[in-house]
N, C-alpha and C positions, 0 to 999 in steps of 0.2 A: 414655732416648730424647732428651729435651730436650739433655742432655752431649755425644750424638753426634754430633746437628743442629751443635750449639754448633765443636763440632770439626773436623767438615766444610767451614764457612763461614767458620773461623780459617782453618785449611790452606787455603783456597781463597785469602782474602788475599794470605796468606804466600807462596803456588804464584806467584799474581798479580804480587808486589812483585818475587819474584827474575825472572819472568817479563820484566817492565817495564827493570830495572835492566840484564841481557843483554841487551836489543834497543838500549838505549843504547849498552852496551860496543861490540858488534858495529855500529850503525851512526855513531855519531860518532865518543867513544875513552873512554877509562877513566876521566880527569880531569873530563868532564864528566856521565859517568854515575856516577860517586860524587856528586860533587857536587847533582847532581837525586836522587839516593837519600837524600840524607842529610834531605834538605827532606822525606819523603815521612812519618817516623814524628814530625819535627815538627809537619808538620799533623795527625796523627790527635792530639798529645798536646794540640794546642789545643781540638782538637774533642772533646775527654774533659773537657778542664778546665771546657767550655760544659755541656753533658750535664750534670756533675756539679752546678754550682751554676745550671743550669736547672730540671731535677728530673726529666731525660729518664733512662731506662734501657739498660743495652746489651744489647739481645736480638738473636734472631736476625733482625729487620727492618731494626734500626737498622745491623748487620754487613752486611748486604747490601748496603743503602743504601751504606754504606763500600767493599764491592768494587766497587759499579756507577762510584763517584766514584774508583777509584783511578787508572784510565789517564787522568780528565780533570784530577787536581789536580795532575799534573805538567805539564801542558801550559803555564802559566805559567814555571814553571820551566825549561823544553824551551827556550822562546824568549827566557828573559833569557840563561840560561846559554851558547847557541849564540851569539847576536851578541856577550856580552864575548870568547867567542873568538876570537872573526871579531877583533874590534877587536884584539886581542893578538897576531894572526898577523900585522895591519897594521903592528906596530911600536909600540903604545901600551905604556906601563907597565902593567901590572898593576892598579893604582890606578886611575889613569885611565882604563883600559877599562872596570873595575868601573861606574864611574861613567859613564860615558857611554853605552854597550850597554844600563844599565837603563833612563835618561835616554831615549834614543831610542825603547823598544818600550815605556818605562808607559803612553801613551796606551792603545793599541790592544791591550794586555794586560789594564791595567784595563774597558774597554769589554767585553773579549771576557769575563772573569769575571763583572760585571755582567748582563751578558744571558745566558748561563747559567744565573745564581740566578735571575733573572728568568722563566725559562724553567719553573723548577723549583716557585717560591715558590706563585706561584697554584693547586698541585693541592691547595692547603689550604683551597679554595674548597668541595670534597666535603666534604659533609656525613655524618651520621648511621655506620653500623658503617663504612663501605666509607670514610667520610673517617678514620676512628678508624684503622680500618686501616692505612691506606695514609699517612697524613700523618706518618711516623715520616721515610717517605725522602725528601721533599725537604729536610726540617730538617736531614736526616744528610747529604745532597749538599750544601747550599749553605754549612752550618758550616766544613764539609771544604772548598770552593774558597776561604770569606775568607778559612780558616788559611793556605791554601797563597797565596794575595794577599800576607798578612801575612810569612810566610816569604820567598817570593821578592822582596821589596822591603828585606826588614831583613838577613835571616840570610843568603840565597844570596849578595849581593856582596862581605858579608865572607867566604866560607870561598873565591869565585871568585877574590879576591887575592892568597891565599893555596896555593889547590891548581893551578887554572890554568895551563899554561905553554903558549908559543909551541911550545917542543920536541917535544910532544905532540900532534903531528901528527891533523888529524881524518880521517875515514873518506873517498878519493877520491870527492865524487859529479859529476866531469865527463862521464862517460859518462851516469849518469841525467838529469844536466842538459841534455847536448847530444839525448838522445833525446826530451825532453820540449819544448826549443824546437822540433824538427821535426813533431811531430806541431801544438806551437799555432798553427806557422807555416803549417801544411797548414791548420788550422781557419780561422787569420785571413786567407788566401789565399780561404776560400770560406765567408767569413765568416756571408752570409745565410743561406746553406741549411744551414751548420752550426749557426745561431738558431733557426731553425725545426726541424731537429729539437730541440733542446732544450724549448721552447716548443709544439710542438705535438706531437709525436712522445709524448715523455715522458709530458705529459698525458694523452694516449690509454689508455698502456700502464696508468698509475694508475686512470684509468678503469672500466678490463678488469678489473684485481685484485680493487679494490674489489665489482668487480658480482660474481665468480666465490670468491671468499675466503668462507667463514664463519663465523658469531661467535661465540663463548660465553663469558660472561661470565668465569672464570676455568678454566683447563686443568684436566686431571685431574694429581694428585699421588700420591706412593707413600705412601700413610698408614699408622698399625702398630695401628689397629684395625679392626674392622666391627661392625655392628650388625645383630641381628635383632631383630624388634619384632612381636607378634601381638595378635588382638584377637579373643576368644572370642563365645561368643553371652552376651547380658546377664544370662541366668540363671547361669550358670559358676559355682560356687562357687572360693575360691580354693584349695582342699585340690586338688581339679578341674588348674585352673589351673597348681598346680606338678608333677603328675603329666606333664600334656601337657608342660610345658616341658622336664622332667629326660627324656625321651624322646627331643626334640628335641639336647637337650647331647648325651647319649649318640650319637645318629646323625653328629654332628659331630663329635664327639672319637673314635670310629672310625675317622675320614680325618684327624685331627688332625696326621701326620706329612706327610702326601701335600698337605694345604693349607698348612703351616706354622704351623698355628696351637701358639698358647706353653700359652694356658690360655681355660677360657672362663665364665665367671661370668653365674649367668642369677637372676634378680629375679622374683618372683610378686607379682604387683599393683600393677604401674608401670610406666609406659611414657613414652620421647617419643615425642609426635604428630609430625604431617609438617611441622610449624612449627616444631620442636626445642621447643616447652612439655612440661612434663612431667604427666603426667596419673595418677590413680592410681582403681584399680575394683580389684574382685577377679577379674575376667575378663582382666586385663591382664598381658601376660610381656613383657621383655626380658632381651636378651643384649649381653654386650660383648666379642667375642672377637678378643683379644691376638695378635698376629701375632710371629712371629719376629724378630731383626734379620734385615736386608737384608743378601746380600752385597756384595760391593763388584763394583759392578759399572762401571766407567769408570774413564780412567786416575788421576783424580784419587784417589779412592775406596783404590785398590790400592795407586800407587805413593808419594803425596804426602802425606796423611791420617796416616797412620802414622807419617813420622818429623816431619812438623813439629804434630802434637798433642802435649800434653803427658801426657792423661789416656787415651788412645785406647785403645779397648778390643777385640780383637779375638776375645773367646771368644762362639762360640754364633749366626757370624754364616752362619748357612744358607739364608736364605730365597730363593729365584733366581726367586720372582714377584712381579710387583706386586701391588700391593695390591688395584686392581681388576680384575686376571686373579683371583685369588683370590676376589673377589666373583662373580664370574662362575662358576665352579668351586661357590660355594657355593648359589647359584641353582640350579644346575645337581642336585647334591645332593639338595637339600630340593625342587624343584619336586612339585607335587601332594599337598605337607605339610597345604597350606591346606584342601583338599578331604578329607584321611583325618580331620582334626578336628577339621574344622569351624570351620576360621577364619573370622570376618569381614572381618579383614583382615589380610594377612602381609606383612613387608616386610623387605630386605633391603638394605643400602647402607656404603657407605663413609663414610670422612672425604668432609666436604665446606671450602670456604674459607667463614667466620662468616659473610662478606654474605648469603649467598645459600643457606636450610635446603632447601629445595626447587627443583628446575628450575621448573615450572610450579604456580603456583597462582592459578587464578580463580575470583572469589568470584560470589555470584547475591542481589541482595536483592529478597527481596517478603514479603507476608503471607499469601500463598496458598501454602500447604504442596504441593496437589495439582502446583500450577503449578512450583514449588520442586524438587519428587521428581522429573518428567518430565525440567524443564532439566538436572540433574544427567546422569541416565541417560542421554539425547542424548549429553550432550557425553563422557562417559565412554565410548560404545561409538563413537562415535566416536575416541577417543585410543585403544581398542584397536584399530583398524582400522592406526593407522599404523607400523612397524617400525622398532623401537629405540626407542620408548617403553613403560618399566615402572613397575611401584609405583603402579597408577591406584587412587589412595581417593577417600573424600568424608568429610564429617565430617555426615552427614544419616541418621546411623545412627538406628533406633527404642531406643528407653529399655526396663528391666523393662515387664512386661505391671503394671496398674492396675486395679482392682476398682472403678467408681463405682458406687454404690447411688443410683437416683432412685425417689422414692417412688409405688407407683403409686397410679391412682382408688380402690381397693379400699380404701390407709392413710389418704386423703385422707378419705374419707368416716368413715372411725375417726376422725380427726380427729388424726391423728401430723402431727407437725412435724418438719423438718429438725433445728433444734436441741435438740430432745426426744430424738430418734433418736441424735446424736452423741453425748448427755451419757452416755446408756443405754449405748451403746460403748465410749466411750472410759471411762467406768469401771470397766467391764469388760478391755478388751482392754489398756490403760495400764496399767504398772505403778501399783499404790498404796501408800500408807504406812499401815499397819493399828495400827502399836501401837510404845511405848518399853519396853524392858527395861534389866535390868543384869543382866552377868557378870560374871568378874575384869577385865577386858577395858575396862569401861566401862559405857557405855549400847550399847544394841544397838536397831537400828528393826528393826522387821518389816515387810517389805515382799513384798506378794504381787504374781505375775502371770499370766498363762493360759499352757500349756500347749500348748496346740495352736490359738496365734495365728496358725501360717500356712496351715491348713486351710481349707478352702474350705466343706467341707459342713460343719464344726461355724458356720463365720457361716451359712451359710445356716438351721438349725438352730435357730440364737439364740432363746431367747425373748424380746420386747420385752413391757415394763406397757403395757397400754393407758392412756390418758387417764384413761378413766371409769371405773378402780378398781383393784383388784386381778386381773382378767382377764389372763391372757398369751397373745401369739400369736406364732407363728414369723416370722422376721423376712421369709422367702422368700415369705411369704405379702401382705405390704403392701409391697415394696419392686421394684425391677426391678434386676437385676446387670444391669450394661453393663461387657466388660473392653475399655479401650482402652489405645493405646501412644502416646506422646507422641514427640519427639525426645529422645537419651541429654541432649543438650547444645543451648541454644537460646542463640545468642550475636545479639547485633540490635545494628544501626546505621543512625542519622537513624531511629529509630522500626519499622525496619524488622527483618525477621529476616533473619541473615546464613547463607550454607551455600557450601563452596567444594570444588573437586573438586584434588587433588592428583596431580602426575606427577613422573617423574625419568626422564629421557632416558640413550641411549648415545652419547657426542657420535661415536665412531666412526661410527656411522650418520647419526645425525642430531644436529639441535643444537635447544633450545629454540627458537631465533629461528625456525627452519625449520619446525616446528611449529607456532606461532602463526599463521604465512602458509599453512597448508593449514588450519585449524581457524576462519580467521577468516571463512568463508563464513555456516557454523555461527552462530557469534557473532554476525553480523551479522541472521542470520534469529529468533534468542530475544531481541537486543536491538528487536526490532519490535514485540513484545509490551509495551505500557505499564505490564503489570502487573510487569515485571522489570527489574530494576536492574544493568550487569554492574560488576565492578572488578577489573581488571586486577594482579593482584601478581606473586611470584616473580622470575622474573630478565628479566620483560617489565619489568617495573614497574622493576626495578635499568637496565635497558638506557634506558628513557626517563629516570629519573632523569640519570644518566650523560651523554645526550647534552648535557640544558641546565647541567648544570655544568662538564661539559668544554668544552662552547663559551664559557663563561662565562672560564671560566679562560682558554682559547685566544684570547681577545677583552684579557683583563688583561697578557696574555703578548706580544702581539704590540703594545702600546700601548707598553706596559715598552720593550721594545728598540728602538720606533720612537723613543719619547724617547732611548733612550741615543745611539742611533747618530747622533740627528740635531744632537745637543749634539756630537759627538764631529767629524765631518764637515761640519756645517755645511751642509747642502745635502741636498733632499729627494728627489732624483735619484741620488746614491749611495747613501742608505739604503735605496729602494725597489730597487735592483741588489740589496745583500744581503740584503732580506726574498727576494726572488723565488728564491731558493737554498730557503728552507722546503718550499715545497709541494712543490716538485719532486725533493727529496729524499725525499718519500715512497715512491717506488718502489725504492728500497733495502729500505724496512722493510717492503714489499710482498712485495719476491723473499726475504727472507729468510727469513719465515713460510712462504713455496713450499718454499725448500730443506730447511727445519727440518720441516718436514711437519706443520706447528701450524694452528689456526683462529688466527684475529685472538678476541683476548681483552681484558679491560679495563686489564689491566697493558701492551697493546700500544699501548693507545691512551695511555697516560700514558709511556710511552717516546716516542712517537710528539711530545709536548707537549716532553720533555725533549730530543729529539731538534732540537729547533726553536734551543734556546738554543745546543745543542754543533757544531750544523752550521757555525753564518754564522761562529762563532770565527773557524776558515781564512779566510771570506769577508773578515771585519775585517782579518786579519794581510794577504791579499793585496790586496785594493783599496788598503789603508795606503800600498804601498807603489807601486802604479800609477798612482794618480789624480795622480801631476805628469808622467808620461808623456807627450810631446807627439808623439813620432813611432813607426813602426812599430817600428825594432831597440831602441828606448829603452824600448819596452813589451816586446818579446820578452826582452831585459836585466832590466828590475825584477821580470817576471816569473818569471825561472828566480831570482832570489836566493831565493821565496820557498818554491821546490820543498822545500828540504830541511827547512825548521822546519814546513811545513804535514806534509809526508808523514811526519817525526818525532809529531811531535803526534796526528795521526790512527792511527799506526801503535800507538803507547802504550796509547790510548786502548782501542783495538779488543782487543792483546792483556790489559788490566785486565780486557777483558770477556770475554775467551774463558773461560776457568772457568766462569762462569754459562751462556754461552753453549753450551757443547759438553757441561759434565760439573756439573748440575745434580743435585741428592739430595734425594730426599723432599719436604719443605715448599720448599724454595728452587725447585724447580719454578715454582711459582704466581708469581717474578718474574723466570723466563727470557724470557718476550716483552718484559718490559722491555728486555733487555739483547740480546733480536736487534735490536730497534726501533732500539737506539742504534748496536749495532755495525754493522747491516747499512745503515742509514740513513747512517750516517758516510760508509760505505764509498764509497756511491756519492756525498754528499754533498763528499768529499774530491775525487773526479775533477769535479763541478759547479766547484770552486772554482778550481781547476787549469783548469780552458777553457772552460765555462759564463764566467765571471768577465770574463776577459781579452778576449773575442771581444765580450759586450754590452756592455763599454766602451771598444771598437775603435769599434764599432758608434754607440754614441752621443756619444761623442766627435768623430766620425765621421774617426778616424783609418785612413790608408789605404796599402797595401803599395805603396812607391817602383818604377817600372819602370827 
């Protein structure tokens, strides 16, 4: 499985790189898309050679990381290697353009890679699994843009002296160009109202999304197992136990071909709880049942996979469902399994991503049990009430039934004692050590013990000594049974006892978040009670986490590039022009998730961060080259030079991402909302830059169109 993923996410690169290296050919020319190609396996070897004697591994987070970086670590490149042609077509030597074309764009190159890493560096701000997780990709993004820094300043001018030539005519963009000053020229003609919708329009539209979009915490993914998990009543013996369970296999492996399932291995006396801890009783079954491979299902999968894997394996690969249609199907199944025997609780799920074992889980602390049982039950028939929430447990189960003996008036006045009574017991009912022998063997103990320890009437039965001699009476005579039940499991915090009720939502319906906002009325009415405690966890608890560490970041991140730009510019009126490109390029990464027909997820919001750094790139390349602009055609002029390395750049970028973007497999799922964030944010990020740009510093410049 791991081989396949592995494979997948190589071909996806590889898809990627010839992807990259064509859009070159076809829109500049051959000399300068070799040349930006050859830079591109340079930077990964540097960024192997880091990994290696860092102590980082190459898996399949750090590989992705490596696709999401591969349309932006040419972008550097894109822009040194276009202007030495520019200078070369002008008549310069070869040399000499080298030298001067890199000379002219290091600034605003360097600047734009800087704020980039900058963009990317602080998601290592997240802490705990979800930082563990995730912090593989900005290390793997930001290694990969120095490499390519390092590359395009050392290595590209010497091989651009060399491959380079004037003869090598680049791709005509005077028609793109002449189209793009009449449109900026329509903008700068009506300049204010073309501001205002930027500025207030745009915002609106971000607004709307935002209020109307959904969230959950990570996507669902095509996983290649499931889980079934049961929980019998506490007397269950485990002989019991595997009976019920190989019952259950059998019913599944019946439809074994129709669900795709490979094989399915079931466990007597062990279970994960809905925490993922593992728990072990005799009353306890799990199942782990193996799914088929996947077919190939996208063009990547079919047509790409295949010849640029090395190891690709195509036998056996049948399965044409996902993995949670297939849970579904086995729900479907098994439903009313719980009731023919007598489960306590039955449960049924997929893979999920490590952060997050559970959608919903809220805890209750107090010391009132009675009070404890109630809030439970509330809140639980309440989560049934609402559609596309399953799997509602609690962990407030009752224990074995318990025998206490209290001694009644009738032993007291015999004059029995509690610890008279135990010793009488327990040495009776405790095994004991009665004598040493020898065999061949050795020494051998003799050790007796009763027979019919778990009988009720032979204790009741009992003879006890009395006190005052040799007299004996039945134990049911001076004593009172009381049988009570305890909790199976008594887990306490700050002094208190804890019990928590467990859900897993269908985000197609609904989403956790969505959930909490109809339940919280509830909540609000059992938190009134002083005798209860509530504590919020599962992916409530991950979603607040989340916000103040990503504000946190998003606060480090916007500090970062407001220093770069404003060392780079000098002036806090251009760097504030290209922070304003950020926010407003959110509504790319808004409509993208629309078209993708995705929720906003946590990897959306960390594309949305990285989004921040890769946006103002363009914004640095074109302001660079407007801000000595003094009059109207002298800005409509500096701004069309800049049409063809911004639309390069962005264009590269976008197609790196399309692989993740359109033809995602299995686990790589869970970081396709990165990679709309970036592409779809770009997208519209690239047109802000292109006349958003040029118009607010018409505007504040307060440069104006001659009559």
């Amino acid at each position: 499985y791991i081989r396949n993923r592995l494979n997948t996410v190589t071909s996806n690169i590889a898809f990627g790189l010839i992807l990259v290296t064509l859009c070159m050919y076809l829109l500049i020319n051959k000399r300068i898309s070799f040349v930006v190609s050859l830079g591109i396996p340079t930077s990964f070897i540097i960024g192997v050679i880091f990994f290696h004697f860092s102590g980082y591994s190459i898996n399949m987070i750090s590989l992705l990381g490596a696709l999401i970086a591969l349309g932006v670590i040419v972008d550097d490149a894109i822009i040194i290697a276009e202007n030495i042609q520019r200078h070369i077509e002008e008549g310069y030597p070869p040399k000499e353009a080298a030298l001067i074309g890199t000379k002219e764009v290091a600034i605003p190159v360097i600047a734009a890679s800087i704020t980039t890493v900058f963009a990317f560096m602080p998601m290592l701000i997240l802490s705990g699994e979800m930082g563990s997780f995730i912090k593989i990709i900005p290390i793997a993004i930001s290694v990969l843009i120095l490499a390519s820094l390092i590359e395009s300043f050392i290595f590209l001018p010497l091989h651009s002296q060399h491959i380079l030539s004037a003869k090598d005519k680049e791709l005509d963009w005077q028609k793109a160009t002449d189209f793009y000053k009449k449109i900026l020229k329509y903008l700068l003609h009506f300049r204010k109202s073309s501001l205002l919708f930027f500025v207030i329009v745009t915002p609106f539209l971000i607004f709307l999304g935002f209020k109307n979009i959904k969230f959950q915490f990570f996507p669902q993914f095509d996983g290649v197992q499931l889980y079934v998990s049961g929980k019998l009543d506490v007397n269950t013996k485990v002989e019991e136990t595997f009976l019920v369970a190989r019952e259950i296999e059998k019913k599944i492996l019946d439809k074994k071909d129709e669900l795709f399932i490979d094989s399915v291995s079931a466990v007597s006396g062990f279970r994960m709880d809905a925490t993922g801890m593992g728990e072990s009783a005799p009353y306890l079954m799990y199942m782990f049942l193996d799914l088929k491979k996947e077919k190939e299902d996208n063009f990547v999968d079919k047509y790409i996979t295949p010849y640029l894997s090395f190891d690709y394996d195509e036998e056996d690969r049948v399965r044409e469902l996902k993995s949670y249609e297939i849970e579904e199907k086995v729900r479907e199944l098994l439903s009313g399994i719980d009731k023919e025997y007598g489960f306590v609780e039955f449960e049924i799920k997929g893979q999920k991503a490590g952060v997050v074992k559970t959608d919903i889980e809220i805890q209750f602390l107090s010391n009132n049990d009675q009070k404890l049982l109630q809030t439970l039950k509330l809140l639980k028939e309440e989560l049934a009430k609402i559609n596309g929430v399953y799997d509602i447990l609690d962990d407030a189960k009752e224990g074995i039934s318990e025998i206490k003996l209290k001694i009644n008036p009738y032993g007291e006045m015999l004059g029995i004692s509690e610890t008279a009574l135990a010793s009488q017991l327990s040495s009776y009912y405790l095994e004991n050590s009665k004598a040493k022998s020898f065999d061949n063997a050795g020494i051998v103990e003799i050790i007796i013990s009763e027979l019919n320890i778990d009988k009720l009437n032979e204790l009741k039965n009992f003879q006890i000594t009395l006190p005052s001699g040799g007299q004996k009476i039945a134990i049911s005579n001076v004593v009172d049974f009381i049988e009570i039940k305890n909790f199976e499991k008594i887990n306490k915090e700050g002094g208190k006892k804890r019990k928590a009720v467990y859900a897993n939502v269908d985000p197609k319906i609904i989403t956790a978040s969505e959930v909490m906002e109809r339940i919280e009325p509830l909540l609000k009415q059992i938190t009134q009670d002083s005798e209860i405690e509530l504590v919020i966890k599962g992916e409530a608890e991950k979603n607040k986490q989340l916000a103040i560490e990503m504000g946190m970041a998003t606060i480090v991140a916007i500090l970062l590039m407001f220093m770069t730009l404003l060392i780079m510019f000098d002036s806090f009126r251009y760097t504030l022009m290209i922070l304003s490109v950020i926010p407003l390029s959110l509504l790319g990464m808004l409509a993208g998730h629309y078209i993708m027909g995705m929720n906003l997820t946590m990897p959306s919001i960390i594309g949305a961060l990285g989004l921040a750094g890769v946006v103002i790139n363009d914004g640095i390349i074109m302001l660079d080259f407007i801000r000595n602009a003094k009059t109207h055609s002298e800005l409509l002029l500096r701004a069309a030079l800049r049409v063809r390395p911004i639309f390069l750049t962005s264009i590269t970028t976008l197609i790196g991402l399309a692989t993740l973007i359109f033809f995602p497999s299995g686990q790589a799922k869970i970081l396709q909302p990165i990679a709309i964030s970036l592409g779809f944010g770009l997208f519209w990020g690239t047109l802000l830059n292109l006349l958003y740009l040029p118009v607010l510093y018409a505007i504040i410049n307060k440069i104006k169109e001659k009559n």
